[in-house]
N, C-alpha and C positions, 0 to 999 in steps of 0.2 A: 737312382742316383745318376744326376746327368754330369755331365763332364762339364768343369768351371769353365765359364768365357774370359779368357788370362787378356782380352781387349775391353772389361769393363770399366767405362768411364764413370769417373768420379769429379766433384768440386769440393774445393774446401777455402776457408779464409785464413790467411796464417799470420801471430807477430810474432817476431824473432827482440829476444830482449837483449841483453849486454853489452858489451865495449861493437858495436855492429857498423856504426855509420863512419862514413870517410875512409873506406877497407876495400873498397869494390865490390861489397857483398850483392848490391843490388844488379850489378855489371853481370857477376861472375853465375847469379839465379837465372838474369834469364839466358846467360848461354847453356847454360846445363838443361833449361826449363826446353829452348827451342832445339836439343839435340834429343832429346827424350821426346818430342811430339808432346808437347804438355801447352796451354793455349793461359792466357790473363795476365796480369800486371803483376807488379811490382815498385813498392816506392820508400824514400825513406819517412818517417811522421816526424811533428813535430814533437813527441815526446822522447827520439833519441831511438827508438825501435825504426825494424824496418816490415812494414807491411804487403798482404799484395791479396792475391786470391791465384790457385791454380786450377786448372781443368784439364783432364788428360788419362790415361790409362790408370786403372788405380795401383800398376805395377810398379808402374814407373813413376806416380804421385809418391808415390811410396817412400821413393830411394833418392828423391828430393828430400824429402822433410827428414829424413833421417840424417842427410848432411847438414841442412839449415838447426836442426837440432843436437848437432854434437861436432861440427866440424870447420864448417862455412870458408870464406876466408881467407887468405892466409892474415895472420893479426890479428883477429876476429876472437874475443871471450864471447862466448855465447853462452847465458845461463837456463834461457830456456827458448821451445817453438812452442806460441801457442794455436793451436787448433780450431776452428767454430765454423758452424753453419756445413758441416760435413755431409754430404748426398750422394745419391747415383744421379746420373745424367741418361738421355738417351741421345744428345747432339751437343758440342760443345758450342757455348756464344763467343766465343772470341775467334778471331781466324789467325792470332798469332800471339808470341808473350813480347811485351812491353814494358817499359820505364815510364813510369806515371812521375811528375814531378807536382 
């Protein structure tokens, strides 16, 4: 039993559903995303969700999606995060997190 690497990078693609846009949510992700060392976009869709992809330690992916899934915000109903395209990485592709419009 080797000792976990607590630096495994992860990517995932996330949508955040509810009362989410016009809140800062996408503002207030990626300052949370670029203090946490976490790399990719963010933006709002046009179906009222807000979109992105992260990459970053999977500690610290973590304790992102846990806030974008019960917290986000301030104003912010959030009813759910959705998940997809979940992986390990060995190098992350992005060199910073971003507002995609």
């Amino acid at each position: 039993m080797g000792i976990p690497d607590i630096r495994q990078l992860v990517t995932l693609d996330f949508e955040v559903y509810g009362h989410v846009q016009g809140l800062n949510l996408t503002k207030d992700t990626r300052e949370r995303c670029t203090k946490a060392g976490i790399t990719g976009w963010v933006k709002n869709s046009k179906a009222g969700t807000i979109v992105g992809k992260m990459q970053g330690p999977k500690e610290e992916v973590d304790k992102v999606i846990a806030w974008l899934s019960t917290e986000g915000s301030p104003g912010c109903q959030i009813d759910r995060c959705d998940l997809r395209n979940q992986s390990n990485l060995n190098r992350l592709d992005y060199k910073d997190f971003a507002i995609r419009f």
